[in-house]
N, C-alpha and C positions, 0 to 999 in steps of 0.2 A: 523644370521650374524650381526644385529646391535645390538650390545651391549652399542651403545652409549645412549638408554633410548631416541634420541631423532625422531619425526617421523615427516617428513616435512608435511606442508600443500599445498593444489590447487597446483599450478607448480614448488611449489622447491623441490629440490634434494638435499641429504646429501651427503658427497664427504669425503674420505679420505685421504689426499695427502700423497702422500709417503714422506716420514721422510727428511729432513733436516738433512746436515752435522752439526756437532756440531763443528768439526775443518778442520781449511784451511787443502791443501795438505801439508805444511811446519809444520803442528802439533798446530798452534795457534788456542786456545780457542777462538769461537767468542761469542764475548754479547750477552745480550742475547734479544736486540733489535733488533742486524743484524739475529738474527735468528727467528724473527717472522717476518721481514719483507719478509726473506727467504720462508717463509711456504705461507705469501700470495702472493709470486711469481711463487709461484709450480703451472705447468700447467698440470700436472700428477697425477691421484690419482685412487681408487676403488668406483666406486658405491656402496652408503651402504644399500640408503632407497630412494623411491621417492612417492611424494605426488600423491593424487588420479585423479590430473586432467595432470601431467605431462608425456608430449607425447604424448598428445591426439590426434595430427596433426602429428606424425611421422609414416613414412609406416613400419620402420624397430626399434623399441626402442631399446636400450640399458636396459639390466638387472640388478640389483641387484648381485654384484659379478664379475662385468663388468670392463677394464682397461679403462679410458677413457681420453680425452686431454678437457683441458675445458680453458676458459677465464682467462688470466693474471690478478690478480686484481679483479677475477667477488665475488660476496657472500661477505660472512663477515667471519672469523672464530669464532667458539662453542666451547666448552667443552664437552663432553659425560659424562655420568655417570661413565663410565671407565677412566675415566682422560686423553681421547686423543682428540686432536683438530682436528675439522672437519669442512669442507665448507660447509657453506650454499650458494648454488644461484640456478638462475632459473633456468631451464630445455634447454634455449635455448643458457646458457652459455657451455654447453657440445661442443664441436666442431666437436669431431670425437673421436670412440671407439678404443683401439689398440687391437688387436689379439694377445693370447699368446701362 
């Protein structure tokens, strides 16, 4: 499942946020600043990978493969070796898992 070549360390977590619109409802092209601001706003994504110490203190973790809601703002975004951008942050930026 990760194809992004990249594997977190001690307690972060690699995150995929679900895709950013590329255009408003009205069909307008956004820059393509608003749309990585967009991407570090996404509080929606997949668990891809997580580090060997992350959860270590959770009764119930979250999986690899998992929908999860995580911090506004938390991590940085990466590149993958598949050329998609991915969060990195800590384990305790996860908020809560959604059910699908």
């Amino acid at each position: 499942m990760n194809d992004s070549k990249i594997q977190p360390r001690e307690f972060k977590v690699l995150i995929l946020p679900e895709a950013v619109e590329e255009r408003t409802a009205g069909g307008i092209i956004l820059a393509q600043t608003t749309k990585e601001k967009g991407q570090m706003a996404q509080v929606k994504g997949t668990l891809v990978a997580v580090g060997g110490n992350a959860f270590e203190d959770w009764s119930d973790p979250p999986q690899a493969g998992d929908l999860v809601y995580i911090g506004k703002y938390a991590g940085y975004m990466v590149t993958g070796a598949d050329g998609k951008e991915y969060r990195l942050c800590n384990d305790k930026d996860i908020a809560a898992t959604i059910e699908r």
